[in-house]
FIFI-225576 format. One record per residue (C-alpha): residue in three letters; x, y, z. Coordinates in Angstrom, 3 decimals. Layout:
REM FIFI-225576
- ALA X Y Z
...
//
This chain:
REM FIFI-225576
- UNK 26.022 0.335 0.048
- UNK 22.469 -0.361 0.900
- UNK 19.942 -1.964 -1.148
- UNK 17.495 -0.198 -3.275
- UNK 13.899 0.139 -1.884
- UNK 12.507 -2.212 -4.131
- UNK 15.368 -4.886 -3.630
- UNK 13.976 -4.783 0.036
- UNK 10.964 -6.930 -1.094
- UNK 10.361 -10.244 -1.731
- UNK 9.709 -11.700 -5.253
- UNK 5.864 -12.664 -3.946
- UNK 5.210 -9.443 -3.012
- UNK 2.439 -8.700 -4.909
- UNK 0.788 -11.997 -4.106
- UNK 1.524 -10.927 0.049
- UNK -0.016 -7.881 -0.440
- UNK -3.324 -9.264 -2.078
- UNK -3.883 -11.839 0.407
- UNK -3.722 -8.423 2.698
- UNK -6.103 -6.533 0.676
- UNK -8.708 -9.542 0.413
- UNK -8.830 -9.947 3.602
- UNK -9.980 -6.598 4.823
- UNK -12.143 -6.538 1.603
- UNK -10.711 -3.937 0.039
- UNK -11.263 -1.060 2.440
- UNK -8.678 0.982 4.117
- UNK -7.624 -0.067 7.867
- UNK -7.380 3.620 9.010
- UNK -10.073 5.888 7.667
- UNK -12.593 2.694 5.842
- UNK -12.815 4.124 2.599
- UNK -13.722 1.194 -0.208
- UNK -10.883 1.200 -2.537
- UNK -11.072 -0.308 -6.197
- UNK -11.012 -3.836 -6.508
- UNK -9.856 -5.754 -9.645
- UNK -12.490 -5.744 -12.304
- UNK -13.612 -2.611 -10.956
- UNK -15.157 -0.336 -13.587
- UNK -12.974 2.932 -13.291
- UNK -13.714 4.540 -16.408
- UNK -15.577 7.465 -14.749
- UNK -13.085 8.235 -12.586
- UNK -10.290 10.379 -13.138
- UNK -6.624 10.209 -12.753
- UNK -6.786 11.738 -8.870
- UNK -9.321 9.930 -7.619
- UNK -8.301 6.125 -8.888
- UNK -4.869 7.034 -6.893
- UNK -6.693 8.206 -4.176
- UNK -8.600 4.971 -4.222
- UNK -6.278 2.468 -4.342
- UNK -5.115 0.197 -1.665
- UNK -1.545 -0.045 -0.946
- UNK 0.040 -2.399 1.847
- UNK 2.249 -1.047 4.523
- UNK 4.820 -2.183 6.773
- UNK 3.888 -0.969 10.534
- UNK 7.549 -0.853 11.363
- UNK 8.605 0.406 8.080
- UNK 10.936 -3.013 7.206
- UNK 9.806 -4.249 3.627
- UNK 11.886 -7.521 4.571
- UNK 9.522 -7.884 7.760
- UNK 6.269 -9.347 5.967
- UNK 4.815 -11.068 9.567
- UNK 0.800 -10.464 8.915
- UNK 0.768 -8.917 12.216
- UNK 3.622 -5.812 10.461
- UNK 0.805 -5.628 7.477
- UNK -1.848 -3.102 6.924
- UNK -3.849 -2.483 4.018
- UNK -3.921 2.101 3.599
- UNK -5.740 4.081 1.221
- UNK -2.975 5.942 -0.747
- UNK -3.796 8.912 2.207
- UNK -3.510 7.545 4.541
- UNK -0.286 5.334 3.572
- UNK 1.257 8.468 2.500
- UNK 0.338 10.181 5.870
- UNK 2.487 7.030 7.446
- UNK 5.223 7.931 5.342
- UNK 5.644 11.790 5.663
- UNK 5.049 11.908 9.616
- UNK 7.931 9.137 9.923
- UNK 10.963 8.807 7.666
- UNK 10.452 5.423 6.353
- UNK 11.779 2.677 3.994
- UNK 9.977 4.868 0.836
- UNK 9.876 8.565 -0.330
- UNK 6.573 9.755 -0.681
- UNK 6.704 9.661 -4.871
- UNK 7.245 6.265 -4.640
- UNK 4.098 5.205 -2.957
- UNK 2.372 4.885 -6.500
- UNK 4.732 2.800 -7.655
- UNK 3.732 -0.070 -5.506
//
């Protein structure tokens, strides 16, 4: 039986993925939209656009166990989710947000 998406990962994930997202300061590798950082006042934002602004980490070849810098790119939601629904990958697009 394969493992669950999530088992795919490693337990420092989250702390891979920031690294990621500091170095490109926050901004999406595709399109260059600044995303919200930590700390970032959100309040006048709604729902939509925080998730539209929020920088998620993706795996070029679609292998969550592969987490080389050179696989790693920091997407806008948009444009990760435009990764995810042209190619079948390791994720459904629902779970995008839950990353």
């Amino acid at each position: 039986m394969p493992k669950k998406s999530r088992e795919r990962y490693p337990q420092n994930w989250s702390d891979i993925a920031l690294v990621v997202k500091q170095e490109v300061n926050w901004q999406c590798s595709k399109c260059g939209v600044q995303c919200i950082r930590p700390g970032d006042d959100t309040k006048q934002l709604t729902r939509s656009e925080r998730m539209a602004l929020t920088l998620t980490v993706h795996h070029s070849n679609f292998l969550p166990e592969d987490n080389r810098r050179s696989n790693l790119c920091a997407l806008c939601s948009g444009c990760h989710l435009s990764f995810h629904t042209r190619r079948r990958g390791n994720l459904s697009p629902g779970q995008l947000s839950l990353f």
